[in-house]
N, C-alpha and C positions, 0 to 999 in steps of 0.2 A: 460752763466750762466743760469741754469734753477732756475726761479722763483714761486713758489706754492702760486694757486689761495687763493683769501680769503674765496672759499664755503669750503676748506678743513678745519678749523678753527672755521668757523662762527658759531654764536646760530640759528637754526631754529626756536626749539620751543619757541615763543616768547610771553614774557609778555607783554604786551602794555597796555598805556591808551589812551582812548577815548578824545575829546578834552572837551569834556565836564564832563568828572569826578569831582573829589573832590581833593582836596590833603591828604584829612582822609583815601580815598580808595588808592592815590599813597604810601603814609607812609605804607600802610599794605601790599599791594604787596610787596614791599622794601623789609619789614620784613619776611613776611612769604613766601620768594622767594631767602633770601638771596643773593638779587642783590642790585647793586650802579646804576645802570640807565635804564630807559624806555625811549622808543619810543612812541610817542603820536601822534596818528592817528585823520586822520578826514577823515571816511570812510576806504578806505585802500591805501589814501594818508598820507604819513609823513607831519607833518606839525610844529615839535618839538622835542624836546629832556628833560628829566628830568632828575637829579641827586639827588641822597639822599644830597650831597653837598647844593645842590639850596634849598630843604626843611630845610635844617640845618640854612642856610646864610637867613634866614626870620624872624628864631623865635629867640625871644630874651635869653641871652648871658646867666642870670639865670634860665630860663625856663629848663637847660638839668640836669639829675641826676647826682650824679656823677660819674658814666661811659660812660657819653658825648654821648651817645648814643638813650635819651631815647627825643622827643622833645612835650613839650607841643602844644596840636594841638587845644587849642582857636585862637590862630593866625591863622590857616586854614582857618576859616571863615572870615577873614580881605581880603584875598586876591584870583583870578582862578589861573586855572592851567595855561592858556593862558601869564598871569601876569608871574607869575612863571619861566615856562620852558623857553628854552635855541628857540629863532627861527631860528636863523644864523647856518643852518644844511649844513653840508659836509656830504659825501656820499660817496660809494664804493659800487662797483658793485661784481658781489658774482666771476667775474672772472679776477678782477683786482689782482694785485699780493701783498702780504703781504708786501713788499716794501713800495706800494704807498700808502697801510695803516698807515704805519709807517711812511711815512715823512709827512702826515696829523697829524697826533699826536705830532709829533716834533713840528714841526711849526705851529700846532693852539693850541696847549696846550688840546687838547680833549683826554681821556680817554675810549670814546664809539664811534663809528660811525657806521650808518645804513648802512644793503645791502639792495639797490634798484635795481629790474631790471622791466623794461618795468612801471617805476612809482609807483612800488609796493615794498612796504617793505617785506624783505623775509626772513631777517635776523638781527644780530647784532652782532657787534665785538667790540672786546672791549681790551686793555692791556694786563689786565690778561687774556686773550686768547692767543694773542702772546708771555707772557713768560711762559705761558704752554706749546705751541706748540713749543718750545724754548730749554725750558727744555727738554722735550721728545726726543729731535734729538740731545742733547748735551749727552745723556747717550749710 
């Protein structure tokens, strides 16, 4: 059975934060990128994971409008990104097979995971990659 790499898939172009950002500047990438997760760098080491989820599960319960989408960001200032973000990072390399993405996702319950090769983040994959790429070979 032939298996197709995770580079044929993956995000290059990538948003990322810094380890020392804000979560006022990760809320705004979110939004004006319309993405669910960042990779958080320290240099051009992964050292984290964000999710708009992780920013949501901070702020308090009456803090969002009502399209649950909108989050009060004085709580931002309560807490870093370090606090924050996800450390316990799984990884996939950009020639690992979309398989072995997928049974990382089944059984850690992740949504996002970084391509690393030679220590370097180069990518990002993510769900809705794979049932895009899914999609497309089903039509």
């Amino acid at each position: 059975m032939k298996t197709t790499p995770i580079q044929k898939l993956m995000t290059r172009n990538l948003v990322k934060l810094n380890l020392q950002d804000s979560l006022t500047k990760a809320e705004s990438l979110f939004k004006s990128n319309n993405i669910r997760h960042l990779p958080v760098v320290s240099g051009n080491k992964i050292v984290g994971m964000l999710s708009y989820t992780d920013l949501l599960r901070i702020s308090f319960a009456d803090s969002a409008n009502d399209d649950g989408d909108t989050i009060e960001t004085t709580v931002y200032d309560m807490f870093t990104l370090e606090q924050v973000m996800s450390k316990q990072i799984y990884f996939v390399k950009a020639s690992d097979s979309i398989e072995d993405a997928a049974e990382i996702f089944i059984n850690q319950n992740f949504h996002a995971l970084p391509v690393v090769e030679n220590d370097k983040l180069v990518g990002i994959v993510t769900t809705t990659d794979m049932i895009r790429y899914y999609n497309t070979k089903c039509k």
